[in-house]
C-alpha positions in Angstrom: 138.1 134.4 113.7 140.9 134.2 116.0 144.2 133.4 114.5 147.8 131.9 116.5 148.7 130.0 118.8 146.1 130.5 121.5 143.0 130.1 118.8 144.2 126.4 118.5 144.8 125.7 122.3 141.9 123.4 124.5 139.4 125.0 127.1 141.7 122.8 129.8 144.8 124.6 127.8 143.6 127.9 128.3 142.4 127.7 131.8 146.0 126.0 133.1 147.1 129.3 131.3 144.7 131.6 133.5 145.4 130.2 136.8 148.7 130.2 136.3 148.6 134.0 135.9 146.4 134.6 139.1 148.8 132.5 141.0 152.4 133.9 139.4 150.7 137.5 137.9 150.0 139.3 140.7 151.3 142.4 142.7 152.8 139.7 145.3 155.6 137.8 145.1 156.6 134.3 146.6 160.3 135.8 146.3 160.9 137.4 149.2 164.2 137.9 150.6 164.0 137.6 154.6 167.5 139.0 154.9 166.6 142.5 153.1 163.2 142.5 154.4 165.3 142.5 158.2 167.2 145.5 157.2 164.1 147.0 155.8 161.8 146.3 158.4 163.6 149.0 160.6 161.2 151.5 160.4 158.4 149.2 161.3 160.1 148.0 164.4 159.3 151.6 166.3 155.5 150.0 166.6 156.1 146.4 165.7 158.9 145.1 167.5 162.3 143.9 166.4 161.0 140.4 165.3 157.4 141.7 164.7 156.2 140.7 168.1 155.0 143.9 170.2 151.5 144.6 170.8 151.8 146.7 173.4 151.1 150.0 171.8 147.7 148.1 170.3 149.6 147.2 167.1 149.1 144.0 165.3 151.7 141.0 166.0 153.7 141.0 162.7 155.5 138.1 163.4 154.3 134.4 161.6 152.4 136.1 159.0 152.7 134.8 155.5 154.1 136.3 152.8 150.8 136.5 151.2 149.1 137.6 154.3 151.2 140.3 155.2 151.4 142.0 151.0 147.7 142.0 151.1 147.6 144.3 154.3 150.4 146.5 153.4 148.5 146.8 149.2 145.1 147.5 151.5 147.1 150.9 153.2 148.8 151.6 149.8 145.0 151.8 148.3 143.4 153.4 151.2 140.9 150.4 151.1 142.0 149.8 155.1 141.2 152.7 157.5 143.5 155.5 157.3 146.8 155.6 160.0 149.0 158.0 159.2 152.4 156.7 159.9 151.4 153.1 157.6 149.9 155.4 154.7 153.3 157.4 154.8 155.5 154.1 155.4 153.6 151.9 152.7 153.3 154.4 149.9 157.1 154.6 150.1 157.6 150.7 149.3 157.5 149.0 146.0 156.1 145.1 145.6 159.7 143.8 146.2 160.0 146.0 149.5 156.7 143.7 150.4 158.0 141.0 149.6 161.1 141.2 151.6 159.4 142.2 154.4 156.7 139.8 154.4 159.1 137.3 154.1 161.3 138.2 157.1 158.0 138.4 159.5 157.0 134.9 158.3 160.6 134.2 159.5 159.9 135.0 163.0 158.2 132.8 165.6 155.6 134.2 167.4 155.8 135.2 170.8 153.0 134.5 172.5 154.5 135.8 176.3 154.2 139.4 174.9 150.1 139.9 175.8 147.6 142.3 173.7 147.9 145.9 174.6 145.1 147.0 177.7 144.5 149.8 178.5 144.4 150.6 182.1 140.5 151.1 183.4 140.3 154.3 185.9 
């Protein structure tokens, strides 16, 4: 027999309880701090653009990502779940969930720029 306070609470109780830890508990945050992610986002910008917008190398547009979007690509390289790039395995394994956050946050910032067009390569 269960004893406290969660013994006593309803099914609805308990299940208000459990969603609000999938939406609040997890290795994301809704917290992220656009100014810091700017200042942190310098390493990405090599590949990525300034404002997240370059594709011309055949990197994904950054820019007007969410938050959300862009912590659950980053947690895929940290896990080696997405395919293997060397530079984002090196770059990801070095940030924490706030350094996401941040990040995330400042591409969702940006407008994106749809006159920069996908990367082609030329056809010989």
């Amino acid at each position: 027999m269960t004893h406290g306070y969660f013994s006593k609470m309803s099914h609805g109780g308990m299940a208000f309880i459990a969603g609000l830890s999938v939406l609040y508990g997890g290795v994301t945050h809704a917290n992220g701090n656009s100014v810091e992610g700017a200042k942190k986002s310098q390493y990405c910008a090599t590949c990525h653009g300034p404002d997240g917008n370059y594709t011309h190398t055949g990197t994904p547009r950054l820019a007007g990502q969410s938050e959300a979007q862009f912590a659950k690509k980053m947690q895929a390289y940290q896990s080696g779940k997405r395919l293997a790039h060397p530079m984002m395995s090196m770059l990801t394994n070095g940030m924490n969930n706030q350094d996401v956050a941040d990040i995330g946050a400042f591409y969702a910032s940006q407008k994106v720029d749809n006159s920069l067009k996908p990367y082609q390569p030329q056809k010989y």
